[in-house]
Each structure stands twice: as C-alpha cells, then as structure tokens.
C-alpha positions as CSV (number, residue, x, y, z in Angstrom):
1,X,37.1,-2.5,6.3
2,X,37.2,1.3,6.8
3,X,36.1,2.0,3.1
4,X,33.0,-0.6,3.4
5,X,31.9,1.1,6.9
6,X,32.0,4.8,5.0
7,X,30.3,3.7,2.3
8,X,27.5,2.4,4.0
9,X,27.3,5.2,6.6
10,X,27.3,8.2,4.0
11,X,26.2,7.0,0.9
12,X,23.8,4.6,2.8
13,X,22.3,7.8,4.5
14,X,21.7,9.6,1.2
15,X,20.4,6.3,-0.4
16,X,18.1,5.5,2.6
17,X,16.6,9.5,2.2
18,X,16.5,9.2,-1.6
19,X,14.8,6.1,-1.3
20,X,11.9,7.1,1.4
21,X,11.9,10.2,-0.9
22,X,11.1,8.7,-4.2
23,X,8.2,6.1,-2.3
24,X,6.6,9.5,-0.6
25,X,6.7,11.6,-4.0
26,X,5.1,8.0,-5.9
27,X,2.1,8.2,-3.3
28,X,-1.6,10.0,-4.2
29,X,-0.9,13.8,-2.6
30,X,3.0,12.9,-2.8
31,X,2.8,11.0,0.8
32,X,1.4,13.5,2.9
33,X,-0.6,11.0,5.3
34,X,2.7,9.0,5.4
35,X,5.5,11.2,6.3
36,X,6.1,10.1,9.9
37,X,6.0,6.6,9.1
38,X,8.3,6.9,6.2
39,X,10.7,9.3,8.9
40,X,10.1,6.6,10.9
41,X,11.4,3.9,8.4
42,X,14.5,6.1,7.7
43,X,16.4,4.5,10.5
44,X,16.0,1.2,10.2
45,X,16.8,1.1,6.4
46,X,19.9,3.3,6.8
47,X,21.0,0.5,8.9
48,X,20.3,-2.5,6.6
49,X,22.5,-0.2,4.1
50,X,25.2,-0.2,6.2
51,X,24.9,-3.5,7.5
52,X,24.5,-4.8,4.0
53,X,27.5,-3.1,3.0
54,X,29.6,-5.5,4.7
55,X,28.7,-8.3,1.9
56,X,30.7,-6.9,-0.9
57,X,34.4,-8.2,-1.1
58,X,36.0,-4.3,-1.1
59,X,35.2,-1.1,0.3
60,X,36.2,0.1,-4.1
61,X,33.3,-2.4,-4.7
62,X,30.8,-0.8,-1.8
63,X,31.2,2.8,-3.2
64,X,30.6,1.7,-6.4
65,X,27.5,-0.2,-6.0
66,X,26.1,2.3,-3.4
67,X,27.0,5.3,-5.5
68,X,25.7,3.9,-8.2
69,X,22.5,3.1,-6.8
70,X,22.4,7.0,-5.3
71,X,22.4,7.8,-9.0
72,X,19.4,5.8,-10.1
73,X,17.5,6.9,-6.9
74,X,18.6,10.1,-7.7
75,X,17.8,10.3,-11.4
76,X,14.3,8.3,-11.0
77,X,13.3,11.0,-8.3
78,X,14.1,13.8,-11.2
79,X,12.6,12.2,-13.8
80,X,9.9,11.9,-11.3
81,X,9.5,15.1,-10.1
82,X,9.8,16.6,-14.0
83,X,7.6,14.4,-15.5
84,X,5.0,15.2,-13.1
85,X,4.0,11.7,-11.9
C-alpha cells in the first residue's frame, strides 16, 4: 500500500508537471495566455494520479506504469522542444 501511495505522490507530481508542460509548449506562443489555468489544473491532476494509482494490483506495478509514462512525457517534451514544434 505504501509503494502505491509513493508512486502516485512523486512520480504522479513529475507526471502531472510534465504533462501541463508538454500541453503549454503544444499551444500557439507555447501557452503564454494559459499559464495560470494550466498552474491551476496542476492540482487537481496530481490528485487523480495519485488517486488512480490505487487501481493497479502492486505498488512494483504503480512505479512501473507511472515511471514509464514520466518517460514518454518526458521524451515527447524533448522531442518537442528540439524539433521545434
């Protein structure tokens, strides 16, 4: 239970940034008009993260999933930010 609740509280708080991140840098002007809404949404998906990961059967299962989903946020915002979209 302890793994699950860690894995959604830190990898859920890099996902939720990485996430809000990657939707500001794919707006026109890279989000500037929507910066305090997406701050705004911050919270609320950090908490469906760590709500959500509850639903997996182990906390090995939760770090996996989470931490694999931090890389493909991760790597899309690179690819993003070098490709110059």
């Amino acid at each position: 239970m302890i793994a699950r609740c860690l894995a959604g509280t830190l990898l859920g708080f890099t996902l939720s940034a990485l996430l809000i991140a990657l939707v500001l840098h794919l707006l026109p002007n890279h989000g500037e008009a929507f910066l305090i809404p997406g701050l705004i949404l911050f919270f609320p998906l950090w908490t469906a993260i760590m709500a959500g990961a509850y639903l997996f059967r182990s906390g090995m299962r939760a770090w996996l999933v989470l931490g694999g989903a931090n890389a493909l946020a991760f790597l899309a915002l690179w690819a993003g930010r070098a490709l110059g979209v």
